[in-house]
C-alpha positions in Angstrom: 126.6 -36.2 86.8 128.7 -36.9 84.1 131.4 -39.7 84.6 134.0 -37.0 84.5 132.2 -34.5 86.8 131.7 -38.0 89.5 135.7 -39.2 89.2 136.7 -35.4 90.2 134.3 -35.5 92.9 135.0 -39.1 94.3 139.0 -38.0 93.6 138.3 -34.7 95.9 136.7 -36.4 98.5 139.3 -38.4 99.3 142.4 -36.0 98.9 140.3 -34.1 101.4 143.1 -32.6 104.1 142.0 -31.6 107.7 143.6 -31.2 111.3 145.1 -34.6 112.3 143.7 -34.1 115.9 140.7 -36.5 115.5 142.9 -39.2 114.6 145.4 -38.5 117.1 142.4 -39.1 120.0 141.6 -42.0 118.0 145.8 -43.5 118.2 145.9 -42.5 122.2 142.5 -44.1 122.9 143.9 -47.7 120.7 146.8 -47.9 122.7 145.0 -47.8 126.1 142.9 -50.6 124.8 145.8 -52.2 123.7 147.8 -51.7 126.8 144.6 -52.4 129.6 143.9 -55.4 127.5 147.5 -57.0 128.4 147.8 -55.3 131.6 144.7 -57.2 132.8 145.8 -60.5 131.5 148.9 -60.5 133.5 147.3 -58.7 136.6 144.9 -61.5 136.4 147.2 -64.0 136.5 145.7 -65.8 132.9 148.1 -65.0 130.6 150.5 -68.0 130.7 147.1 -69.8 130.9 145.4 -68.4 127.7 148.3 -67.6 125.6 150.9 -70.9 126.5 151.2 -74.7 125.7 150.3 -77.4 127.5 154.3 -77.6 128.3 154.0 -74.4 130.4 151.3 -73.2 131.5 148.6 -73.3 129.1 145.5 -74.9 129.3 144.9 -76.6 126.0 148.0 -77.0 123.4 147.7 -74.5 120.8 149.0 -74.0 117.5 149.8 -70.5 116.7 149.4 -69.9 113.0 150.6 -66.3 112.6 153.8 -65.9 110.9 155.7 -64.5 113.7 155.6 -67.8 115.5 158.3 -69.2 112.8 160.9 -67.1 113.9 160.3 -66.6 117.9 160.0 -70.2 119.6 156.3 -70.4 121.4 157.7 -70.9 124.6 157.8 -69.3 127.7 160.0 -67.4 127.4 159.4 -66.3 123.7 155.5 -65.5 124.7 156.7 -63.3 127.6 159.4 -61.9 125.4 156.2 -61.0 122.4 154.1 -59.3 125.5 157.1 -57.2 126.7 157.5 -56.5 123.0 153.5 -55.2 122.4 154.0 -53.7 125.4 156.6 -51.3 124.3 155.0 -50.7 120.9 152.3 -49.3 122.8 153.7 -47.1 124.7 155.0 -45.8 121.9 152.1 -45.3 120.0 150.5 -44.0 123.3 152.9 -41.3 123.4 153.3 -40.8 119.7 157.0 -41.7 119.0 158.0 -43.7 116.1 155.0 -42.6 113.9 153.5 -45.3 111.4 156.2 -47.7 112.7 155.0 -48.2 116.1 151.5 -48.5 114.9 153.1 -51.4 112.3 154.4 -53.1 115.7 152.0 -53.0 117.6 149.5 -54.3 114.9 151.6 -57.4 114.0 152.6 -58.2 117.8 148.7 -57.8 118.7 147.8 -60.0 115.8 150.7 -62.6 116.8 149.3 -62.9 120.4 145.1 -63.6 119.4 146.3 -66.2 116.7 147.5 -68.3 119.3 144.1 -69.6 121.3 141.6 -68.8 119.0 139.0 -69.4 121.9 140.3 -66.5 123.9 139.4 -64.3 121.6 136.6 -62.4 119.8 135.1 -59.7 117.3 136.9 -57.5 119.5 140.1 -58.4 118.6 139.7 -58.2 114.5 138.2 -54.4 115.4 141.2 -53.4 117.4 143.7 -54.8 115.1 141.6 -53.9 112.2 142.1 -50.0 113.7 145.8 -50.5 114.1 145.9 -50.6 110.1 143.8 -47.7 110.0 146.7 -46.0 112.3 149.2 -47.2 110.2 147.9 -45.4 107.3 146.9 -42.1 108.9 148.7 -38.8 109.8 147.9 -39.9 113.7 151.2 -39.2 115.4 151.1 -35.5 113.7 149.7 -33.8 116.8 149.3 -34.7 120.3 152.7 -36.5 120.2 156.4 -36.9 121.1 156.8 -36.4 117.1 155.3 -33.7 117.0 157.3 -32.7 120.3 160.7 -33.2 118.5 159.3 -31.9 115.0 157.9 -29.0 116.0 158.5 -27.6 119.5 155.2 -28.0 120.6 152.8 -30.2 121.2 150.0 -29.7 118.9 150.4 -29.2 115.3 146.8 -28.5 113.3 148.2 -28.4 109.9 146.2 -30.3 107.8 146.7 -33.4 106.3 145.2 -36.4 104.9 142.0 -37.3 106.1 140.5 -40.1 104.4 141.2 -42.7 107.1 138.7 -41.2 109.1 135.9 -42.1 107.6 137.4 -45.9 106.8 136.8 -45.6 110.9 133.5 -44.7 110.3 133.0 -47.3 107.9 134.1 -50.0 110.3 132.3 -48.7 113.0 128.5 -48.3 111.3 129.4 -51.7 109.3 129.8 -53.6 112.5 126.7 -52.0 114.1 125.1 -52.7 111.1 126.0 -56.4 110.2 125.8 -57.3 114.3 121.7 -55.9 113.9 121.4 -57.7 111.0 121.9 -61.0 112.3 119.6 -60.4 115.3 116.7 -60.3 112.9 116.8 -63.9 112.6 117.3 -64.8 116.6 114.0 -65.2 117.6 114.2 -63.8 120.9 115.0 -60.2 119.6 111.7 -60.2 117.8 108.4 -60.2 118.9 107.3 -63.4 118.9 110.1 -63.8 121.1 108.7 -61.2 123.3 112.3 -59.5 122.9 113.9 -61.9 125.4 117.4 -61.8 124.2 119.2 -59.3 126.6 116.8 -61.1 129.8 118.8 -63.9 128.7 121.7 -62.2 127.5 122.4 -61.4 130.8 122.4 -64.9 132.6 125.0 -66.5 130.8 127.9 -67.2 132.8 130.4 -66.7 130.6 128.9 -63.0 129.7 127.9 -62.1 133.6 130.0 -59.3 134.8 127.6 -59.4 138.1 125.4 -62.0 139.1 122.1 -60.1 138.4 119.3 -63.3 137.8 117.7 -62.9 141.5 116.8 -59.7 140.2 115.7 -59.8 136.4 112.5 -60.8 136.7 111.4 -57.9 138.5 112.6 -55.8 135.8 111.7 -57.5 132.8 110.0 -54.8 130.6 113.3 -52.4 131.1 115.3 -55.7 129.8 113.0 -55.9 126.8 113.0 -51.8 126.0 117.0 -52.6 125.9 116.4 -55.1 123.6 114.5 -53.4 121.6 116.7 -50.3 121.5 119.3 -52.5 120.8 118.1 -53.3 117.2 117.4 -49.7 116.3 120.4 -48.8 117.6 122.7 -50.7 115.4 120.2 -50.7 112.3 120.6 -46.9 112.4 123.5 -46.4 113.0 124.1 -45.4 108.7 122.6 -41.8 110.6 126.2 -41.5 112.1 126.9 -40.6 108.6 124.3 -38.6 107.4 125.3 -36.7 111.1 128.8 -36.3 109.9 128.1 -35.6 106.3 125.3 -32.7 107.8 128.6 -31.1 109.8 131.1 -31.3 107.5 128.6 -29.9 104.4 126.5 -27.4 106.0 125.1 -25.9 102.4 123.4 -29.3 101.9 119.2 -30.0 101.4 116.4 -30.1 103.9 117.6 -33.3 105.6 121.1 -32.1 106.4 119.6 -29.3 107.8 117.3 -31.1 109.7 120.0 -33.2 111.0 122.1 -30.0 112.0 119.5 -28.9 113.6 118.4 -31.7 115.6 122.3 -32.4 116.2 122.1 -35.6 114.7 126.0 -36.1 115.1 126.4 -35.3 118.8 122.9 -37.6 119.7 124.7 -41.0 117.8 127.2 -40.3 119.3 126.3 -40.0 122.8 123.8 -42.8 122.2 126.5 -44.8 121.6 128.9 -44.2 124.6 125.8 -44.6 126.6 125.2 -48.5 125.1 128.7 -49.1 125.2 129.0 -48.3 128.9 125.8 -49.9 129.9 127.0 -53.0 128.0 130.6 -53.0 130.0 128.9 -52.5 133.2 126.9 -55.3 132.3 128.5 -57.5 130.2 132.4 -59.3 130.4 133.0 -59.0 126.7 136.3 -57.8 126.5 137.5 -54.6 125.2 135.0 -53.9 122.4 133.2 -51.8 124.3 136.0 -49.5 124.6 137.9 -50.3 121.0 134.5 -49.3 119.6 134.1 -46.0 121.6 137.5 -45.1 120.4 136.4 -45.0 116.1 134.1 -42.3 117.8 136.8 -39.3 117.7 136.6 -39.9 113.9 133.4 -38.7 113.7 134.4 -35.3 114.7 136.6 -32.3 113.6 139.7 -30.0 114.9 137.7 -27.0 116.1 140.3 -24.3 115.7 138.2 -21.9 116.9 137.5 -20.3 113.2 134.0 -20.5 113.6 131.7 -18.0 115.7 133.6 -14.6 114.5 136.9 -15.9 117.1 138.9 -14.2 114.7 141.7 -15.0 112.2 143.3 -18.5 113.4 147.1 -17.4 114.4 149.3 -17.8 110.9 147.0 -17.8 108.8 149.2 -15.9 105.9 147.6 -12.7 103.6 149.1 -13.1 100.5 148.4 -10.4 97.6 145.8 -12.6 95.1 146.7 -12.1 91.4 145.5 -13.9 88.4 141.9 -15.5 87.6 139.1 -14.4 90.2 137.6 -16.9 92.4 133.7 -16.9 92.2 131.4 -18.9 94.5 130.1 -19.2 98.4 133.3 -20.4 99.3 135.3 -17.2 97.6 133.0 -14.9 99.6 134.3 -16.8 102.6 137.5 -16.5 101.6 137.5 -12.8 101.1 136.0 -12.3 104.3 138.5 -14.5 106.1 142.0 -13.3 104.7 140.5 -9.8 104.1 141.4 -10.0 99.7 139.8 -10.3 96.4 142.0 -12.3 93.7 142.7 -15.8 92.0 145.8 -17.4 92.2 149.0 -17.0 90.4 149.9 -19.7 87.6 147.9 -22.2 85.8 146.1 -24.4 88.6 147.5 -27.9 88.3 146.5 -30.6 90.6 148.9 -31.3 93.7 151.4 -28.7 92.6 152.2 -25.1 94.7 150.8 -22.4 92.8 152.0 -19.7 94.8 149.7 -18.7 97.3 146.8 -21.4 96.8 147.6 -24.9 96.8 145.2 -27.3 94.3 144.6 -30.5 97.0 145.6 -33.4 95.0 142.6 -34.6 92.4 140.5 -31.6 93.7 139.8 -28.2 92.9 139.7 -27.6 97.0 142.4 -24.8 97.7 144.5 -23.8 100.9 146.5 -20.2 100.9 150.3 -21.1 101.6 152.7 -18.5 103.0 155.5 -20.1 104.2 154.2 -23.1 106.9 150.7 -21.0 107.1 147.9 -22.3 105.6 144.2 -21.5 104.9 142.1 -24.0 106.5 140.4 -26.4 104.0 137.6 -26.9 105.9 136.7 -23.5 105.0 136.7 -24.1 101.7 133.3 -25.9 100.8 131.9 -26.5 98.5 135.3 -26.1 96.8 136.3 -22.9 95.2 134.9 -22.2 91.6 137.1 -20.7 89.2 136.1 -18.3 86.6 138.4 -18.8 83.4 
């Protein structure tokens, strides 16, 4: 591919635009954590103890080092002041009010709170907050929200829009599976030779122990080492989440996206993974990253607007008259069949500029049909649509 050709495709790729509803799952399932994880501390009695000074309440005298802490006092009441704070944020994002900003607030006030004890904390933390930017940057209050409530009269809104932060979710997700199997390679009790031990003594640690389950390990010894075991392939593979994904999204592709449509490779990872996460929090006391990391899942799946399976034409979908130079291709065919026309568009096709009824997707030669606030789903539009000059 020439270098051209590859910058058009890379550009395309990312000005891809889809139904924000993923990403809206993925903002109501962050907040919960986010919420249950500060709910618990003060239900549990240990937040004063965590979080505060030796002066009141704290165990150890900490040092917070996050910038927030030089202009609200760490004291009493400027901790519980920061909690009632978060807390509000995430309601906020929970209910979808306040867009971008709320996801902004909650995200520094989360970050403010796990720099104070850094031995309260964990990986956990860095994924949640890591997710909060991801929120911050996405389209994720566009649906399912009280914006979308006051914006639109309704509840749900599909229109597409940007969708590139969903697979930055991906990302994150298969690079922490990834990185975390990585360094079990070298721990000796999650290889062979350490006749995969690790879980069997995984699971007596005090600190880790959600139940007190040594009187009975040693019965069940080989189901402990198949976990361990599983384990390692588990995270190793989890760059087949993509290839799942990539199979859905790009149907048209070679043997081994078909063979991973057909074996529903995207649906299997995916319930493979709810399944280790919940094993591991029925299991384990590791905090929320059980449930931060089931929550990057949603991204990993589309908007089904009921397009597919002859449902019919989604409601609002416009049928402009097509003029101008004729659209050629798989995805034309499609697009005849769907708005019931021939045609091209009208104009000279210029990246990220309304050309009457198609609409060039910024850096891409994808198209949408605009009538007014209807659209043409892009996801029907791959490949993208070939233009004969």
């Amino acid at each position: 591919m020439r270098p051209r050709a590859l910058a058009e495709a890379w550009v395309a790729y990312w000005a891809q635009l889809a139904p924000p509803t993923p990403l809206a799952l993925i903002r109501v399932a962050l907040a919960l954590c986010a919420l249950g994880t500060l709910a618990h501390m003060i239900w549990s009695g240990v937040l004063l103890w965590v979080w505060g000074d030796l002066e009141f309440g704290g165990y150890r005298q900490n040092a917070p080092g996050h910038w927030w802490w030089s202009f609200v006092p760490h004291t009493e009441a400027g901790l519980w002041g920061t909690v009632a704070l978060a807390i509000t944020a995430g309601v906020l994002v929970l209910v979808g009010l306040g867009g971008r900003a709320s996801s902004l607030a909650l995200l520094i006030l989360t970050m403010a709170l796990t720099s104070i004890n850094p031995e309260s904390g964990g990986g956990h933390d860095r994924l949640l907050t890591n997710a909060l930017w991801l929120l911050v940057l996405s389209p994720a209050s566009a649906t399912l929200s009280l914006d979308c409530r006051l914006r639109t009269g309704a509840w749900s809104d599909t229109t597409p829009r940007p969708a590139w932060t969903r697979d930055l979710f991906l990302f994150q997700l298969v690079l922490v599976y990834v990185t975390t199997g990585v360094q079990k390679i070298g721990g000796g009790d999650w290889m062979p030779w350490g006749e995969f031990m690790a879980l069997h003594y995984a699971l007596q640690l005090p600190s880790w122990q959600r139940w007190d389950v040594s009187g009975v390990l040693g019965s069940v010894t080989p189901l402990t080492q198949l976990a361990t075991v599983g384990t390692m392939l588990f995270e190793l593979g989890a760059p087949l989440l993509w290839l799942g994904v990539w199979a859905e999204r790009h149907p048209e592709g070679g043997r081994v996206v078909r063979l991973a449509r057909r074996v529903h490779l995207r649906r299997g990872f995916v319930l493979a993974a709810v399944m280790f996460h919940v094993g591991i929090d029925a299991l384990m006391n590791i905090g929320p990253f059980s449930w931060v990391s089931m929550s990057y899942l949603f991204a990993a799946f589309e908007h089904d607007g009921g397009e597919a399976g002859g449902a019919g034409e989604p409601q609002g979908v416009g049928r402009p008259e097509l003029t101008g130079r004729r659209l050629v291709g798989r995805s034309a065919q499609m697009l005849k069949n769907h708005v019931g026309v021939d045609g091209g568009y009208d104009g000279q096709m210029e990246h990220g500029y309304s050309i009457g009824p198609l609409w060039a997707e910024p850096g891409s030669w994808e198209a949408i049909i605009r009538d007014g606030t209807t659209f043409f789903p892009a996801e029907m539009c791959m490949p993208p649509l070939l233009i004969e000059m």
